[in-house]
PDB file with one MODEL, atoms N, CA, C and O in Angstrom:
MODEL        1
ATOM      1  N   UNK A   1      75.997 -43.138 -61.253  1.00  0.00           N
ATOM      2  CA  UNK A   1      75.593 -43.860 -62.438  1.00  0.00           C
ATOM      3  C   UNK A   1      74.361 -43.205 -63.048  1.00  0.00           C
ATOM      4  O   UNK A   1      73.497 -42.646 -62.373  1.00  0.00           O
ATOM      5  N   UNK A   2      74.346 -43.297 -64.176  1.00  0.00           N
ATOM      6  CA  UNK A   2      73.020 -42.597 -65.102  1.00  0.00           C
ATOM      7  C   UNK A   2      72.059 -43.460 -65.239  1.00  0.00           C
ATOM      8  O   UNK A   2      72.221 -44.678 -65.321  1.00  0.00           O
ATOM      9  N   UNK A   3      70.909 -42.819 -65.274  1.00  0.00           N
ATOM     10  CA  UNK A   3      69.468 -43.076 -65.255  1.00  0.00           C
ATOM     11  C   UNK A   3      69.197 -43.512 -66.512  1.00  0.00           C
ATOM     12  O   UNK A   3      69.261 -42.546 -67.271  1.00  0.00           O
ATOM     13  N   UNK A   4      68.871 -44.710 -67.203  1.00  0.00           N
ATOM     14  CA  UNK A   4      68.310 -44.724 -68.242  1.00  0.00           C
ATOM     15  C   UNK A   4      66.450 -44.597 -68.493  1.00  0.00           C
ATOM     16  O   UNK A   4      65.525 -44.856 -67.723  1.00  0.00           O
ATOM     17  N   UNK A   5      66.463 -44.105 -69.856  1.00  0.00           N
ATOM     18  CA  UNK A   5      65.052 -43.670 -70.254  1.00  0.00           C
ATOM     19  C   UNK A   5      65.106 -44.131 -71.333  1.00  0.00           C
ATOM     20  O   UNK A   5      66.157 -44.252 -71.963  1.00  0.00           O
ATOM     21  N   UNK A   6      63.817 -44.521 -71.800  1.00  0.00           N
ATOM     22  CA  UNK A   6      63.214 -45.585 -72.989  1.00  0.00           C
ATOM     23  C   UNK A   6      62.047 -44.836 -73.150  1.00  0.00           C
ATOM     24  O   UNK A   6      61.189 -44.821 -72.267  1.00  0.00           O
ATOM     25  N   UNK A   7      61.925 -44.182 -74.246  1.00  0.00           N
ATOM     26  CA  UNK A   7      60.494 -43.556 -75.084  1.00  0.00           C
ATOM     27  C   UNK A   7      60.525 -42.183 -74.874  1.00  0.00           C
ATOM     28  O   UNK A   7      60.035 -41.661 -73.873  1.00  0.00           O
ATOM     29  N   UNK A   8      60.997 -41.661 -75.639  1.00  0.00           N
ATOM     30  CA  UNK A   8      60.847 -40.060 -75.833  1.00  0.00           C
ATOM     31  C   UNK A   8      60.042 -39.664 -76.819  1.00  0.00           C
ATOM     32  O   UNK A   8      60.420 -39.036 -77.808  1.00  0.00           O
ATOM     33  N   UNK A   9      58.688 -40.082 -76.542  1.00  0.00           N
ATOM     34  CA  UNK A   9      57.857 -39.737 -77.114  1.00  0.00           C
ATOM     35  C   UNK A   9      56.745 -38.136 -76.968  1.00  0.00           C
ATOM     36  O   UNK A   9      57.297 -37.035 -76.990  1.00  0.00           O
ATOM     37  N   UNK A  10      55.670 -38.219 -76.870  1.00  0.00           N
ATOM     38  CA  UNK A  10      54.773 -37.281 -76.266  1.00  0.00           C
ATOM     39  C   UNK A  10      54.985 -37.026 -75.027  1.00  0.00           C
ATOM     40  O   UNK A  10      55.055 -35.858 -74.642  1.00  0.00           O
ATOM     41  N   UNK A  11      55.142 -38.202 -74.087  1.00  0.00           N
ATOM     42  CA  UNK A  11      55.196 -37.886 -72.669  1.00  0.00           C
ATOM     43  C   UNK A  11      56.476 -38.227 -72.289  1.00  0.00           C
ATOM     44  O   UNK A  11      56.854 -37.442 -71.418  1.00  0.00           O
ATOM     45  N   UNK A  12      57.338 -39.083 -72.570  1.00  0.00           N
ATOM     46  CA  UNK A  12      58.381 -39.372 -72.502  1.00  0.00           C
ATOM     47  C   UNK A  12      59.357 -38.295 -72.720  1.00  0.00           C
ATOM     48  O   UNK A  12      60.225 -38.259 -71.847  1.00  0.00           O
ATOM     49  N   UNK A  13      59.468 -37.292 -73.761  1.00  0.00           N
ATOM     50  CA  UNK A  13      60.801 -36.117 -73.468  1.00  0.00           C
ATOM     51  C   UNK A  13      60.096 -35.238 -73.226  1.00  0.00           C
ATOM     52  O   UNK A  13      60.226 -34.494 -74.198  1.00  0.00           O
ATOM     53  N   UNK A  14      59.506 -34.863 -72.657  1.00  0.00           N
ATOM     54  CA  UNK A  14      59.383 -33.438 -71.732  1.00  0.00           C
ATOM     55  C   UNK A  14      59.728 -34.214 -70.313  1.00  0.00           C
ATOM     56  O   UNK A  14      60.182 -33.445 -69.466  1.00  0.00           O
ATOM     57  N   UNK A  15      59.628 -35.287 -69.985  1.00  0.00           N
ATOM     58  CA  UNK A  15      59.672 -35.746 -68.840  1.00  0.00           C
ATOM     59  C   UNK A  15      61.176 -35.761 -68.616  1.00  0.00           C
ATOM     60  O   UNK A  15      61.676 -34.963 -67.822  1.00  0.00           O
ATOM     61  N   UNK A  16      62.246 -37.032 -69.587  1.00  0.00           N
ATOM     62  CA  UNK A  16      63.751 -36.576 -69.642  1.00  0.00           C
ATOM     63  C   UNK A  16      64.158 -35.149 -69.764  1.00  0.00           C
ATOM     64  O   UNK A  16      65.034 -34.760 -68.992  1.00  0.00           O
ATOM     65  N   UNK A  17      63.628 -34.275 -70.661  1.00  0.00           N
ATOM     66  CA  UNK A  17      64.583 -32.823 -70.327  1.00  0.00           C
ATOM     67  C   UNK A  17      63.922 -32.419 -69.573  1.00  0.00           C
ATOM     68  O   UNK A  17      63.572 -31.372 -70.118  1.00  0.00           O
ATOM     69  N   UNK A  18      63.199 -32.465 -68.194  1.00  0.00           N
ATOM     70  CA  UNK A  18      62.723 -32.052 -67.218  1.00  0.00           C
ATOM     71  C   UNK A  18      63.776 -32.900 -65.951  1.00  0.00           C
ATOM     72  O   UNK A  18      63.755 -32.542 -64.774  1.00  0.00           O
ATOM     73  N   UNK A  19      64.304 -33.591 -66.257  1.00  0.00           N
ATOM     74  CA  UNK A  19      65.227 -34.372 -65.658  1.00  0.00           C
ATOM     75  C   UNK A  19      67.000 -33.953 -65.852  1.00  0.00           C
ATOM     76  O   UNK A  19      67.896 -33.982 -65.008  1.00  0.00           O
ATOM     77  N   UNK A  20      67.037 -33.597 -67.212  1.00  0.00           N
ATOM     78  CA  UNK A  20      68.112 -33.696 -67.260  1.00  0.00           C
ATOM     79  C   UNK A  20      68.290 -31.851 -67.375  1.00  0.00           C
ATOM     80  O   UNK A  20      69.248 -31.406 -68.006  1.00  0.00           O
ATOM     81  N   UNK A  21      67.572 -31.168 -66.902  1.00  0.00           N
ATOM     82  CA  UNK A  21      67.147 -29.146 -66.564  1.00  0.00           C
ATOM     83  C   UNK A  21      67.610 -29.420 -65.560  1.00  0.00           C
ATOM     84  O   UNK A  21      68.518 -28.648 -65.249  1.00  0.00           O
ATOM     85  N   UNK A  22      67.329 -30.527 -64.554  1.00  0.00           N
ATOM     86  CA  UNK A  22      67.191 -30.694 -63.041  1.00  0.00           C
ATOM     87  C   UNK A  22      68.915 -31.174 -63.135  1.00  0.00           C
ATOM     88  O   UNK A  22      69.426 -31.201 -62.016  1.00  0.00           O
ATOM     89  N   UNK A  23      69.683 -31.475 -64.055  1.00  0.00           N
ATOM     90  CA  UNK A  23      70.973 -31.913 -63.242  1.00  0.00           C
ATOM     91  C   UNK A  23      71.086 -33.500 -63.408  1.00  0.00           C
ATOM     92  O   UNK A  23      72.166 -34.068 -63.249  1.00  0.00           O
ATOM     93  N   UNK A  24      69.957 -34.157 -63.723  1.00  0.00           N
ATOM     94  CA  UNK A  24      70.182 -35.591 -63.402  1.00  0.00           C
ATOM     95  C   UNK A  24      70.312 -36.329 -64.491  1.00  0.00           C
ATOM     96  O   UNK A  24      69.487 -36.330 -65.404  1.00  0.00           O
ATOM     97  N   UNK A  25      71.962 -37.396 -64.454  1.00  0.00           N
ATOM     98  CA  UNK A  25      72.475 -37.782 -65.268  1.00  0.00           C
ATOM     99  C   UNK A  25      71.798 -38.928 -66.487  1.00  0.00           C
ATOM    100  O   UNK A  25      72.095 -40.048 -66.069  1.00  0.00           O
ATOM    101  N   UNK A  26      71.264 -39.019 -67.390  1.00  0.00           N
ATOM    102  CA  UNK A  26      70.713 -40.019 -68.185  1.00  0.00           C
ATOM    103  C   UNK A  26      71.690 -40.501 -69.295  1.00  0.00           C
ATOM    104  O   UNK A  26      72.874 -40.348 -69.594  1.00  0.00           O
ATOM    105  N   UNK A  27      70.735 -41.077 -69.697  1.00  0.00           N
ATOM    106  CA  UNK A  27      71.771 -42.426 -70.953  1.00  0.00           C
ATOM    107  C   UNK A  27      69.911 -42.361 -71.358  1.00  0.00           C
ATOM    108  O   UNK A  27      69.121 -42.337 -70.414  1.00  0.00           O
ATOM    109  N   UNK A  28      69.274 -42.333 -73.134  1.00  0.00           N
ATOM    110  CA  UNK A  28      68.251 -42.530 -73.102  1.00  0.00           C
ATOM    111  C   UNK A  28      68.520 -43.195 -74.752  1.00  0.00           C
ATOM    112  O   UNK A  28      69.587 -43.323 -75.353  1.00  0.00           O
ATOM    113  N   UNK A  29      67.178 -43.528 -75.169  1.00  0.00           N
ATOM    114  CA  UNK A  29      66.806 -44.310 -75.822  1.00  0.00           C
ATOM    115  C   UNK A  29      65.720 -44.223 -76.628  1.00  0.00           C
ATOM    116  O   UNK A  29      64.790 -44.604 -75.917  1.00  0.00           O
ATOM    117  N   UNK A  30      65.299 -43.947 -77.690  1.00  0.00           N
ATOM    118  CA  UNK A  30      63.969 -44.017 -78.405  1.00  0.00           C
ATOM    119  C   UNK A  30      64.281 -45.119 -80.070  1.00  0.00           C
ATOM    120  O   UNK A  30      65.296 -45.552 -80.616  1.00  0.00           O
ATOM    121  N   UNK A  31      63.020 -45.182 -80.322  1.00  0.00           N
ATOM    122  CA  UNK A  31      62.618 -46.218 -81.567  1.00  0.00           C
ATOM    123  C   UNK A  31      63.224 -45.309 -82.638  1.00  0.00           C
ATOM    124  O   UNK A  31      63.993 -45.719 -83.508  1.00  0.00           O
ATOM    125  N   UNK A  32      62.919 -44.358 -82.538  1.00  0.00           N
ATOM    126  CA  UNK A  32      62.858 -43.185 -83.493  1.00  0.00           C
ATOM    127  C   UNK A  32      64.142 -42.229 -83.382  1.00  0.00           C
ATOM    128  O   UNK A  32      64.029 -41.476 -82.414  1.00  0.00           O
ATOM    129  N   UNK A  33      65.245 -42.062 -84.049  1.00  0.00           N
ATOM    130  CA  UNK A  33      66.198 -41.122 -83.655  1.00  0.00           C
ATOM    131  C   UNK A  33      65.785 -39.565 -83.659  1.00  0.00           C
ATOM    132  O   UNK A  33      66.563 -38.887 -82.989  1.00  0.00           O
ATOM    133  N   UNK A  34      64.898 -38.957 -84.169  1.00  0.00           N
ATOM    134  CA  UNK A  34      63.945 -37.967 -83.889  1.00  0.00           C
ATOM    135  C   UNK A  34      63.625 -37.627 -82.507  1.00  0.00           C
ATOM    136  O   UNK A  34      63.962 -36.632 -81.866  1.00  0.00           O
ATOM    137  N   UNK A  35      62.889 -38.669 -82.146  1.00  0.00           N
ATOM    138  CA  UNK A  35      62.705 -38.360 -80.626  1.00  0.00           C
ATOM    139  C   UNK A  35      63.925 -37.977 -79.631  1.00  0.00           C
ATOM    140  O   UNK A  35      63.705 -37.152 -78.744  1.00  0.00           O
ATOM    141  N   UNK A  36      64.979 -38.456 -79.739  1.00  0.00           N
ATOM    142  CA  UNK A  36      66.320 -38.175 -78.808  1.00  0.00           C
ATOM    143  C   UNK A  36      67.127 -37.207 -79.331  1.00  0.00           C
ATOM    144  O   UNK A  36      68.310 -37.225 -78.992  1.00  0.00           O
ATOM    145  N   UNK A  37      66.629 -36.117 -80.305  1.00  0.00           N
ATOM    146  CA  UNK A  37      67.533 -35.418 -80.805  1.00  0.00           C
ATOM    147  C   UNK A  37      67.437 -34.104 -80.199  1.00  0.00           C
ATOM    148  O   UNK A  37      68.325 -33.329 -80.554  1.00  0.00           O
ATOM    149  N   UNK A  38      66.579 -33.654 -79.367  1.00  0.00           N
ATOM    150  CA  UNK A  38      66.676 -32.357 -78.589  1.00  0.00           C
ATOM    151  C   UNK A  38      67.764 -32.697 -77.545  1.00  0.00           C
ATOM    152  O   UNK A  38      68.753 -32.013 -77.282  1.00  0.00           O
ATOM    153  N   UNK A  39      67.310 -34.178 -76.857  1.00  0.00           N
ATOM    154  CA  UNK A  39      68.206 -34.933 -75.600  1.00  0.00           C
ATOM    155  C   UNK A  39      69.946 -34.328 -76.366  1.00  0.00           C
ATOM    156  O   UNK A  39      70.680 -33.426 -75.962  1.00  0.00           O
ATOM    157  N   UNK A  40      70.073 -35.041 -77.275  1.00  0.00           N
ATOM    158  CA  UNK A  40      71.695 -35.082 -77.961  1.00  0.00           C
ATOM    159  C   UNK A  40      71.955 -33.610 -77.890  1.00  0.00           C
ATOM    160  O   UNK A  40      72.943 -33.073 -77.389  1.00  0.00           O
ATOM    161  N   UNK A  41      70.784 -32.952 -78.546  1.00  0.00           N
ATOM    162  CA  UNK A  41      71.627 -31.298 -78.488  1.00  0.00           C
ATOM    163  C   UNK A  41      72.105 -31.032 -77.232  1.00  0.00           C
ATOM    164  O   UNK A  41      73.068 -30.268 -77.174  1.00  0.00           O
ATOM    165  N   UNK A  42      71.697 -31.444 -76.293  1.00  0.00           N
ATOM    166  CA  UNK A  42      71.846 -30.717 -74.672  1.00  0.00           C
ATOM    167  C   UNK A  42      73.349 -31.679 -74.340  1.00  0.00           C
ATOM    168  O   UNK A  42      74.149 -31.274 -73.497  1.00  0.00           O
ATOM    169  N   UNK A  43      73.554 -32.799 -75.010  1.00  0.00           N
ATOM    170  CA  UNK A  43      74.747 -33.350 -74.449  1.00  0.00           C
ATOM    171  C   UNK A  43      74.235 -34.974 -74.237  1.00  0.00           C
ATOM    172  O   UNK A  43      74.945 -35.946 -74.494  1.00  0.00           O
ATOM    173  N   UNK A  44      73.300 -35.017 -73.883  1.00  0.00           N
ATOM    174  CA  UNK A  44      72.734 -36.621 -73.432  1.00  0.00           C
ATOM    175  C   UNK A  44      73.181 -37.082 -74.323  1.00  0.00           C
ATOM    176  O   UNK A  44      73.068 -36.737 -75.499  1.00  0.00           O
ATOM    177  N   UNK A  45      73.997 -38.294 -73.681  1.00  0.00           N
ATOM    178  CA  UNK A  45      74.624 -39.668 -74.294  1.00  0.00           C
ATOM    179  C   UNK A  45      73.109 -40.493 -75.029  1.00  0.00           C
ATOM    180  O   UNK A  45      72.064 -40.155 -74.475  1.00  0.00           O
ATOM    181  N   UNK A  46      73.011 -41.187 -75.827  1.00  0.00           N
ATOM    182  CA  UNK A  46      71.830 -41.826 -76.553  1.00  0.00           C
ATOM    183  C   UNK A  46      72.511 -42.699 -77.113  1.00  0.00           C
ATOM    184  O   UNK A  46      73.438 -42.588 -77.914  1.00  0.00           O
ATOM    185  N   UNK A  47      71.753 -44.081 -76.420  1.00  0.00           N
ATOM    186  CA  UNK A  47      71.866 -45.038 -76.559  1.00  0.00           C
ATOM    187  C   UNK A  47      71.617 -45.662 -77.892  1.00  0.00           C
ATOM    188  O   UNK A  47      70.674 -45.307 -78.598  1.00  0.00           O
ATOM    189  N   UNK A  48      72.706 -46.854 -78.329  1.00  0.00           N
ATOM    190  CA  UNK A  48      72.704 -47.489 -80.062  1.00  0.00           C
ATOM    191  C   UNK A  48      70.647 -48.500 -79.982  1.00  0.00           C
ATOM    192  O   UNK A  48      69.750 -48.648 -80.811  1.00  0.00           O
ATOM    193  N   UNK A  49      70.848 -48.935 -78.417  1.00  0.00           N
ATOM    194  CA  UNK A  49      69.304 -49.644 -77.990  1.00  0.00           C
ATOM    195  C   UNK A  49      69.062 -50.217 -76.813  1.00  0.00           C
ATOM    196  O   UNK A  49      69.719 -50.417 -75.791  1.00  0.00           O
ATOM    197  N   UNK A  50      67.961 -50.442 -77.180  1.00  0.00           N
ATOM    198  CA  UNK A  50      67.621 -50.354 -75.700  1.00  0.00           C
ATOM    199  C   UNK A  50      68.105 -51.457 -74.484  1.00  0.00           C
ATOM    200  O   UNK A  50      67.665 -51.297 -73.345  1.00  0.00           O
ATOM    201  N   UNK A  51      69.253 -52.848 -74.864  1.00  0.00           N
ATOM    202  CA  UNK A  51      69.589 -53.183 -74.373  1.00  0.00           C
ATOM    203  C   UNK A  51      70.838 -52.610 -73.981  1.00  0.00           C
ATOM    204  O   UNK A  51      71.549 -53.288 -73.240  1.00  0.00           O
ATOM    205  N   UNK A  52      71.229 -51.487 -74.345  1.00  0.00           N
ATOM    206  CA  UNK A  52      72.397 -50.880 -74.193  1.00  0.00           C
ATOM    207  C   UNK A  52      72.287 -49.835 -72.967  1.00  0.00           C
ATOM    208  O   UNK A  52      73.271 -49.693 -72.240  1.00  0.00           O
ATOM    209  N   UNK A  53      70.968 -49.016 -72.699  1.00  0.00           N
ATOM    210  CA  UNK A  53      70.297 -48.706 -71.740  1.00  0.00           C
ATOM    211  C   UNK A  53      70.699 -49.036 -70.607  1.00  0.00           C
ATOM    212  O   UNK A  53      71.145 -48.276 -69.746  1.00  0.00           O
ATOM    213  N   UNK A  54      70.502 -50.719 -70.515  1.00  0.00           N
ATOM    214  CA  UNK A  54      70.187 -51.537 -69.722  1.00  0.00           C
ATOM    215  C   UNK A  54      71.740 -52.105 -69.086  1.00  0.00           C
ATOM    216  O   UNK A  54      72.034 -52.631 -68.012  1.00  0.00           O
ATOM    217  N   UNK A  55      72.381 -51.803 -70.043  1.00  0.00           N
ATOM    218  CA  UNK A  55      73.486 -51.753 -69.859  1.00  0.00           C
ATOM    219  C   UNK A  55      74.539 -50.466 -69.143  1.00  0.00           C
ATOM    220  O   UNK A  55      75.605 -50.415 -68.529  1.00  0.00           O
ATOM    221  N   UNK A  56      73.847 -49.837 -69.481  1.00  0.00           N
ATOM    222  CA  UNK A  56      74.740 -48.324 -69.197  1.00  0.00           C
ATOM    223  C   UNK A  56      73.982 -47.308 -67.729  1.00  0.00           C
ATOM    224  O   UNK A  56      74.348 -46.287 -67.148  1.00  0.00           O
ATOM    225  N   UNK A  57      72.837 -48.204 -67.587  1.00  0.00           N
ATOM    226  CA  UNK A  57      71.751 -47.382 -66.182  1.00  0.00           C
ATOM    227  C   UNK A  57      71.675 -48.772 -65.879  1.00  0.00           C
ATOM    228  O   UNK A  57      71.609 -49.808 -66.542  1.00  0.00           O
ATOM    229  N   UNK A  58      71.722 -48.310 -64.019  1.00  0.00           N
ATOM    230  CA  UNK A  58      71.483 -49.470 -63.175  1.00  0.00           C
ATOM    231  C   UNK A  58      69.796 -49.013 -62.549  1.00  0.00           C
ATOM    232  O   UNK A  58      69.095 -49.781 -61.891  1.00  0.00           O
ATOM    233  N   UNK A  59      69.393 -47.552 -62.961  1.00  0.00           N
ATOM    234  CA  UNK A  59      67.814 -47.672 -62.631  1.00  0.00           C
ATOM    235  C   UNK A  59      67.332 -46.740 -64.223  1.00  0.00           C
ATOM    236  O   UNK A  59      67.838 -45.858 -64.917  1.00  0.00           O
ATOM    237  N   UNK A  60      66.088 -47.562 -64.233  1.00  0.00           N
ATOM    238  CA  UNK A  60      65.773 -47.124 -65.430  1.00  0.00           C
ATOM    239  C   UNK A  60      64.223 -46.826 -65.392  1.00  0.00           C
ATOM    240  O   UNK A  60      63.352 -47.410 -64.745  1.00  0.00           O
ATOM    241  N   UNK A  61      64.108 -45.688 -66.319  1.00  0.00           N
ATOM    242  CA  UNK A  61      62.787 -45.292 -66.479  1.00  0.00           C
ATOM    243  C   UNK A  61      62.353 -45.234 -67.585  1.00  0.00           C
ATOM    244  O   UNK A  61      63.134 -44.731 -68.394  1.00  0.00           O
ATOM    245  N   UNK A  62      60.754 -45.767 -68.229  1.00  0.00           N
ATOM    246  CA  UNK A  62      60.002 -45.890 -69.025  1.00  0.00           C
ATOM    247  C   UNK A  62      58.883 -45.110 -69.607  1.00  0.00           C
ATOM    248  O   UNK A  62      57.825 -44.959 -68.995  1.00  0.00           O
ATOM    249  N   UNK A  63      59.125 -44.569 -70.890  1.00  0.00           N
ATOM    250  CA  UNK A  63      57.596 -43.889 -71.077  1.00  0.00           C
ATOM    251  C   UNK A  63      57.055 -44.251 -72.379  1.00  0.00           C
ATOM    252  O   UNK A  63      56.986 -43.319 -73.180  1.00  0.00           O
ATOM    253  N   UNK A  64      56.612 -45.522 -72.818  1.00  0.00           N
ATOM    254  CA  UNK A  64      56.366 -45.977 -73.966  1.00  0.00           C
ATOM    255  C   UNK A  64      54.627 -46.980 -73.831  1.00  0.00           C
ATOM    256  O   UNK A  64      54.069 -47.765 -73.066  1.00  0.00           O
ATOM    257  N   UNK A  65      54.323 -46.100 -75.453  1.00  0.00           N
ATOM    258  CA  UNK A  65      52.578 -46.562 -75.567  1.00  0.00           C
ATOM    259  C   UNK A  65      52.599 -48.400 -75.484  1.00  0.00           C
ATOM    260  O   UNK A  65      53.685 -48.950 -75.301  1.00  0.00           O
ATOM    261  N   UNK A  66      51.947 -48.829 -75.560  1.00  0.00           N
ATOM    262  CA  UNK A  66      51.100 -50.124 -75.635  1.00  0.00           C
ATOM    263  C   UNK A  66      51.142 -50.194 -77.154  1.00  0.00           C
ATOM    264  O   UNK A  66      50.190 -49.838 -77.848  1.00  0.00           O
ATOM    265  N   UNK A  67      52.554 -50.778 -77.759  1.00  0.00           N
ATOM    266  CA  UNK A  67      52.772 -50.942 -79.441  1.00  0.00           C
ATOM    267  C   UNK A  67      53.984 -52.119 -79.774  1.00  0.00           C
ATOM    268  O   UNK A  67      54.870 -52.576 -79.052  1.00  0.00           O
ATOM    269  N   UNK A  68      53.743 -52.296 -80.692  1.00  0.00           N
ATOM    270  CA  UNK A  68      54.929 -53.062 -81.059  1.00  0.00           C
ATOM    271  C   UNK A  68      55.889 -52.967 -80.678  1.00  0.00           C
ATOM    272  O   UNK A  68      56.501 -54.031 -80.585  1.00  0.00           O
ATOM    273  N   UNK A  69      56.463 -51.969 -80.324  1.00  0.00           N
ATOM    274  CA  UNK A  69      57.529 -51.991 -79.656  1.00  0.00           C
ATOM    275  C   UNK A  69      58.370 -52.331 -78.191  1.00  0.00           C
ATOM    276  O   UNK A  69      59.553 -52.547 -77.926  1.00  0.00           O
ATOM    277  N   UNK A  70      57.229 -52.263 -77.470  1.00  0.00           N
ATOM    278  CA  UNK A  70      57.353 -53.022 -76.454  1.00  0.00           C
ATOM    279  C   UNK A  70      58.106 -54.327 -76.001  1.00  0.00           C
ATOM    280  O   UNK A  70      58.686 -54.316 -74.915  1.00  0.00           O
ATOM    281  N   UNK A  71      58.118 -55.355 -76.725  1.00  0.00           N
ATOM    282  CA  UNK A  71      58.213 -56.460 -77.253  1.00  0.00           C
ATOM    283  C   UNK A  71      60.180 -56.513 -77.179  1.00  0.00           C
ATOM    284  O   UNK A  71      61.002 -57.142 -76.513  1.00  0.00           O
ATOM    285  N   UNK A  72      60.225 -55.684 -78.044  1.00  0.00           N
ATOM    286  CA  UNK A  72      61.698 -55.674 -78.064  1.00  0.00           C
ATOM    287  C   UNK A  72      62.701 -54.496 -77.011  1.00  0.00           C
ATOM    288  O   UNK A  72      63.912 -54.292 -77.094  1.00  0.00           O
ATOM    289  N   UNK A  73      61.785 -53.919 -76.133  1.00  0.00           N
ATOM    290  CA  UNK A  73      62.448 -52.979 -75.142  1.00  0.00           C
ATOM    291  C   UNK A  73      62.425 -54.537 -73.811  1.00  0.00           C
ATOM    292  O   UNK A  73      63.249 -54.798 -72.935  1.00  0.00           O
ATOM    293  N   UNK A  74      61.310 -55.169 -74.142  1.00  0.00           N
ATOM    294  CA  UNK A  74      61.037 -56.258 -72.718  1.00  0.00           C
ATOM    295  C   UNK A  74      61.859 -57.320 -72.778  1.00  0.00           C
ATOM    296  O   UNK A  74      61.836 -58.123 -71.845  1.00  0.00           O
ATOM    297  N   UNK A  75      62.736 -57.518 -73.887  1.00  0.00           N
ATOM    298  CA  UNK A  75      63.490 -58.682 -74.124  1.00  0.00           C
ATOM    299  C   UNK A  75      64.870 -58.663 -73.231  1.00  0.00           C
ATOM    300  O   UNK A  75      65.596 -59.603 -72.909  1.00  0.00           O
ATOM    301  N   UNK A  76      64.969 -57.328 -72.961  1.00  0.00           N
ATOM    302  CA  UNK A  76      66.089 -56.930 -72.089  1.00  0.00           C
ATOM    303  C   UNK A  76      65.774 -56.495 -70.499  1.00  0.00           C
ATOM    304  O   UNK A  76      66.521 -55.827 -69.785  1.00  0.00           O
ATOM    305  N   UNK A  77      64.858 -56.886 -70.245  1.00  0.00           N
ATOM    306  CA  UNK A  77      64.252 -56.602 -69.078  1.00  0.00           C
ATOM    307  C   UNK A  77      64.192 -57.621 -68.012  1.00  0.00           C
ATOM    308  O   UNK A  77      63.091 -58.116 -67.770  1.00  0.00           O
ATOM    309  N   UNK A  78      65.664 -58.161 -67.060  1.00  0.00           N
ATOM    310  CA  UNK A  78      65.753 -58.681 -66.079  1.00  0.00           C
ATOM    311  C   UNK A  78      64.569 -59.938 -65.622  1.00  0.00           C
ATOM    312  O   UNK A  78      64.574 -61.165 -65.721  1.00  0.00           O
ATOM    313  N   UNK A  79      63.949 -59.301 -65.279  1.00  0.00           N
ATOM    314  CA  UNK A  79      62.854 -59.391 -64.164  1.00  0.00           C
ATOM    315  C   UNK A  79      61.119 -59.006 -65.044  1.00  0.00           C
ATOM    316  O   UNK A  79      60.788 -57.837 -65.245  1.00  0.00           O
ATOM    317  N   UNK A  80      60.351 -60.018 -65.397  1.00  0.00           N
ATOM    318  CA  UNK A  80      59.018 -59.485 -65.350  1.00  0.00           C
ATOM    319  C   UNK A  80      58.343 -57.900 -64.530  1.00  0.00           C
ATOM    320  O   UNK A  80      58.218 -57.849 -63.306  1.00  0.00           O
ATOM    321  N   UNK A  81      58.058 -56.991 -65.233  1.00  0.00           N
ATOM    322  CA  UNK A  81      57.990 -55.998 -65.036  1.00  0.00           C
ATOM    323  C   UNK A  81      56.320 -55.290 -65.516  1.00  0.00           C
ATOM    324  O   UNK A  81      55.561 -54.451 -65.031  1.00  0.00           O
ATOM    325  N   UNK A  82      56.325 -56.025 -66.512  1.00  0.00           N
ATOM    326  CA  UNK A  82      55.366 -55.657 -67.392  1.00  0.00           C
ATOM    327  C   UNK A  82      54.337 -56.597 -67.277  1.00  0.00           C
ATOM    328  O   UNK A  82      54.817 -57.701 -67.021  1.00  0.00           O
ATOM    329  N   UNK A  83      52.590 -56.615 -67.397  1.00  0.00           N
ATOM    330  CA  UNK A  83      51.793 -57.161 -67.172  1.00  0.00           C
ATOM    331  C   UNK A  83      51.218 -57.052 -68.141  1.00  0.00           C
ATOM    332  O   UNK A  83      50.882 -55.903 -68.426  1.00  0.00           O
ATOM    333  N   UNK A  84      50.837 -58.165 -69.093  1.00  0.00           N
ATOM    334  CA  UNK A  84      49.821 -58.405 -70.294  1.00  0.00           C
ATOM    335  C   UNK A  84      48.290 -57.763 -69.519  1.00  0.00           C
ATOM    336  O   UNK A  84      47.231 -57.771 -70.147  1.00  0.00           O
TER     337      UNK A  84
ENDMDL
END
């Protein structure tokens, strides 16, 4: 099963295509379709959002600032994860 990733931002895609160089399967996700568009060239599936992620990876990894957006990546988030 594939790894989902949420925020391909600054730190967020060098971290996924350092993952997915390595072989390891993802499903990812950003606010911005910009950010996931190196991911798509290589083949990575990219997710419609981020509850779809959540849907498509049974472990998932995060690399997103302290922003508005948060809010709506946490709405799909099982389990309290995140700490105000």
């Amino acid at each position: 099963m594939a790894i989902g990733f949420i925020g391909l931002g600054v730190m967020g895609q060098p971290m996924a295509l350092n993952l997915v160089r390595a072989g390891t399967d993802l499903v990812v996700w950003n606010r911005s379709p910009e950010g996931s568009a190196p991911l798509r060239a290589l083949g990575v599936p990219v997710a419609d959002t981020s509850a779809d992620v959540f849907r498509r990876a049974q472990t998932r990894q995060g690399a997103a600032p302290r922003c508005h957006c948060i809010p709506r990546v946490r709405t799909f988030i099982p389990e309290p994860i995140f700490q105000e």
